[in-house]
ChimeraX commands (.cxc) that place a marker at each C-alpha (Angstrom):
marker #1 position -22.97,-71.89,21.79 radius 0.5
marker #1 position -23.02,-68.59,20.14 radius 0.5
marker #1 position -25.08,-65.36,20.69 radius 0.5
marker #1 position -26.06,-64.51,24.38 radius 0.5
marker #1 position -25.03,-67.74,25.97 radius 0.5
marker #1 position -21.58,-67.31,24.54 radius 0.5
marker #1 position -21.76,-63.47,25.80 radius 0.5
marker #1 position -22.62,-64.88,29.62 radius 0.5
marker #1 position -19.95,-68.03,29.30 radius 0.5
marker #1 position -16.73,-65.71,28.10 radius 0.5
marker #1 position -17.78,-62.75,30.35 radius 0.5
marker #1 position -20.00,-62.94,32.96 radius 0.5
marker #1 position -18.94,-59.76,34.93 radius 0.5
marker #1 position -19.33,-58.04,32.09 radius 0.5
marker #1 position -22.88,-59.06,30.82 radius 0.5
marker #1 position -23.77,-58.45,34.79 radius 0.5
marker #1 position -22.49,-55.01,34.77 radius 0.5
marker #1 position -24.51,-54.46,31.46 radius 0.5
marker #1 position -27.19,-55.22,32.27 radius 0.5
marker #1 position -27.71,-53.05,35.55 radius 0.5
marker #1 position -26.15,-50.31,33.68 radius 0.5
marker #1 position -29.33,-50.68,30.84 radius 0.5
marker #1 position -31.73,-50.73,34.05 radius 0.5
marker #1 position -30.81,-47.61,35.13 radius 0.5
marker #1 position -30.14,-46.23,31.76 radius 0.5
marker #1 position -33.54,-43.51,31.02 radius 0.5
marker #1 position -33.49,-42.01,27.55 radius 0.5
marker #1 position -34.99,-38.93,26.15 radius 0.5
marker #1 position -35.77,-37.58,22.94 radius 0.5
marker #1 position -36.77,-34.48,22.77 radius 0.5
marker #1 position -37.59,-32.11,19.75 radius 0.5
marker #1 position -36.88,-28.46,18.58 radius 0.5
marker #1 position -39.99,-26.50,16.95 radius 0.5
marker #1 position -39.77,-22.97,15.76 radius 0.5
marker #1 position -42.60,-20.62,16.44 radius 0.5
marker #1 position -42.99,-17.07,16.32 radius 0.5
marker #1 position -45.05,-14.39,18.43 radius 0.5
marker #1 position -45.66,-10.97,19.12 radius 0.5
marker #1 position -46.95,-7.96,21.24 radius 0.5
marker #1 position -47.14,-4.49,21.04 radius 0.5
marker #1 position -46.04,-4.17,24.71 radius 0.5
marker #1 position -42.62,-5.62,23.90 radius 0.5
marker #1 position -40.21,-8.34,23.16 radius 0.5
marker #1 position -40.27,-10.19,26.75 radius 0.5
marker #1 position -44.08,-9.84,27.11 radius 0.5
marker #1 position -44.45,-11.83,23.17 radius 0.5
marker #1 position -41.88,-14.34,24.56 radius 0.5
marker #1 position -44.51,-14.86,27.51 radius 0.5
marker #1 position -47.67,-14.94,25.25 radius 0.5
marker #1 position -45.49,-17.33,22.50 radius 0.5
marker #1 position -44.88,-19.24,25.44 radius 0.5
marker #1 position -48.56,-19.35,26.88 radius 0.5
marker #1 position -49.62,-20.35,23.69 radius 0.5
marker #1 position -47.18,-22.70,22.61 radius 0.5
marker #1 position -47.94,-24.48,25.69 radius 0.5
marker #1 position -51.91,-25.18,25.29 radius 0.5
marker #1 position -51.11,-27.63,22.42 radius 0.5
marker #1 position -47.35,-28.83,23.60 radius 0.5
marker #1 position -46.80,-30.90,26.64 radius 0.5
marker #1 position -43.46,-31.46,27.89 radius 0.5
marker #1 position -41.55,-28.13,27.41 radius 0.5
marker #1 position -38.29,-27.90,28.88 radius 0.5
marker #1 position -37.21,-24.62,27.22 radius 0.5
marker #1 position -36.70,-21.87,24.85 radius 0.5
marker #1 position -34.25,-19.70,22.62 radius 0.5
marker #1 position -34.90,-16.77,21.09 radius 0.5
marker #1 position -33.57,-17.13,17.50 radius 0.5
marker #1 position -34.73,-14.08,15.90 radius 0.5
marker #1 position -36.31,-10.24,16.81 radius 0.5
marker #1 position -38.69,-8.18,14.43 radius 0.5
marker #1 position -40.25,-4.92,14.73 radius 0.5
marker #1 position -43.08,-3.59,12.41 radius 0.5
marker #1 position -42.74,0.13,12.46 radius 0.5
marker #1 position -45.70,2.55,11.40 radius 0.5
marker #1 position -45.51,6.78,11.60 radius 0.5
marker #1 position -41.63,6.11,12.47 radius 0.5
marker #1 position -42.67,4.29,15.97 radius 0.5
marker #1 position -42.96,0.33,16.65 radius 0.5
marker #1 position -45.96,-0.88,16.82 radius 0.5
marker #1 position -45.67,-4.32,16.90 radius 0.5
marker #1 position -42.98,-6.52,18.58 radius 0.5
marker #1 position -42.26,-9.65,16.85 radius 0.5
marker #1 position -39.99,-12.96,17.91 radius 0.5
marker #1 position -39.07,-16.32,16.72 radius 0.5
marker #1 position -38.58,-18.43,19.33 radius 0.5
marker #1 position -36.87,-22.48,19.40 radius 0.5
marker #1 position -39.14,-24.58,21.88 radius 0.5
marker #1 position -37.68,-27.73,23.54 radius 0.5
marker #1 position -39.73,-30.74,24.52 radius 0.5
marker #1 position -39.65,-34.00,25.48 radius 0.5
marker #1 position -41.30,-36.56,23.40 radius 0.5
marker #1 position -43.64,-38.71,25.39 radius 0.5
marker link #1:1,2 radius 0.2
marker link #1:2,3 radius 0.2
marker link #1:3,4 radius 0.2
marker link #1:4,5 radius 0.2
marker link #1:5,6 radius 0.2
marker link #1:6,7 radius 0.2
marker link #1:7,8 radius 0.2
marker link #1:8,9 radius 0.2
marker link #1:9,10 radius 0.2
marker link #1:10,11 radius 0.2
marker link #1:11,12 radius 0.2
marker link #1:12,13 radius 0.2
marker link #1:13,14 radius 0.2
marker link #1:14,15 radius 0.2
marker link #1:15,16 radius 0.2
marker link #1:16,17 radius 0.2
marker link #1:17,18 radius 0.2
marker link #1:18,19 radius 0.2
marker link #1:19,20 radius 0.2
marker link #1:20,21 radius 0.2
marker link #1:21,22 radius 0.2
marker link #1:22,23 radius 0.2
marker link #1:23,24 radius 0.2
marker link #1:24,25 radius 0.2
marker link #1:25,26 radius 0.2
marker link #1:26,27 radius 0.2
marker link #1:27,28 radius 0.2
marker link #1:28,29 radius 0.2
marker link #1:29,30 radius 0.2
marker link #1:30,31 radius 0.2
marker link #1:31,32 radius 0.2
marker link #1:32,33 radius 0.2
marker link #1:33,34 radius 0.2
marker link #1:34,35 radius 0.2
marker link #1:35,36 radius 0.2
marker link #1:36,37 radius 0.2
marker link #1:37,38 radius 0.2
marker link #1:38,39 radius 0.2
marker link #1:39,40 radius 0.2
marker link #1:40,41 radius 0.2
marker link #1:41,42 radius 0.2
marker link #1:42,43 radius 0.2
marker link #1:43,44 radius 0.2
marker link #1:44,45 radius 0.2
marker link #1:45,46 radius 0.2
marker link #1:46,47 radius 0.2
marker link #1:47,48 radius 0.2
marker link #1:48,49 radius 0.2
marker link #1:49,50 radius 0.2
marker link #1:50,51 radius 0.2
marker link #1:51,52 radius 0.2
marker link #1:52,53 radius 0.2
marker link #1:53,54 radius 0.2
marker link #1:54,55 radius 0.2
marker link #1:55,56 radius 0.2
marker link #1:56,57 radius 0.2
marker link #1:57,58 radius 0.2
marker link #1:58,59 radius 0.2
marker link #1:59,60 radius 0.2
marker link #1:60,61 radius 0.2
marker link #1:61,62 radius 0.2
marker link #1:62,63 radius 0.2
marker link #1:63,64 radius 0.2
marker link #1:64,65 radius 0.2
marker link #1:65,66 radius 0.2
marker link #1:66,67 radius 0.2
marker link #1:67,68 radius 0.2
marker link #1:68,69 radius 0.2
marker link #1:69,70 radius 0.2
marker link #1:70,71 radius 0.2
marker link #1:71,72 radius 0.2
marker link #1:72,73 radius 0.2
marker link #1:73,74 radius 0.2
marker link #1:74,75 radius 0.2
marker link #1:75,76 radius 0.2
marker link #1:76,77 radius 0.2
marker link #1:77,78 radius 0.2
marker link #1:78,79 radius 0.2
marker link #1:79,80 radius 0.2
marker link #1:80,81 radius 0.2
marker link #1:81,82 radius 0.2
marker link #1:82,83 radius 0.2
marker link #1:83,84 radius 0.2
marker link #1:84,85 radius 0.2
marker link #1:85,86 radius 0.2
marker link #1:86,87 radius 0.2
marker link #1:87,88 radius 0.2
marker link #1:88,89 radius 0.2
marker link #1:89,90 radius 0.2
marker link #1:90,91 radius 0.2
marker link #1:91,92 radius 0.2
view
């Protein structure tokens, strides 16, 4: 005998516990994209609207990091607030 029914013959207990352990066993995969977004009310409001966005073509997000913070800056005052933010989500 060789392959599985030598596995089951040498160690049943163990190919038991195995296999209930793969049963229960749920695996995810999930993926990091890197967007960026902005407003010219301020850096949590483009995190909302890069989120809002992000999430009319992405299913499944878990989460986000901001990575990165911009300004454009015209007559000395910002005008523009800029992000790059790291989405999570979970491949289907």
């Amino acid at each position: 005998m060789t392959g599985l029914a030598d596995e089951r013959r040498i160690a049943p207990s163990l190919y038991a516990h195995r296999n209930r352990t793969e049963e229960r066993t749920i695996i995810a995969v999930a993926r990091v994209t890197k967007i960026t977004a902005s407003s010219n009310k301020g850096w949590e409001d483009a995190a909302r609207e890069g989120l809002k966005r992000a999430a009319k073509t992405i299913r499944g997000i878990t989460g986000f990091q901001v990575v990165g913070q911009k300004a454009k800056v015209e007559g000395g005052k910002i005008t523009e607030y800029r992000i790059t933010m790291e989405l999570t989500f979970v491949l289907e």
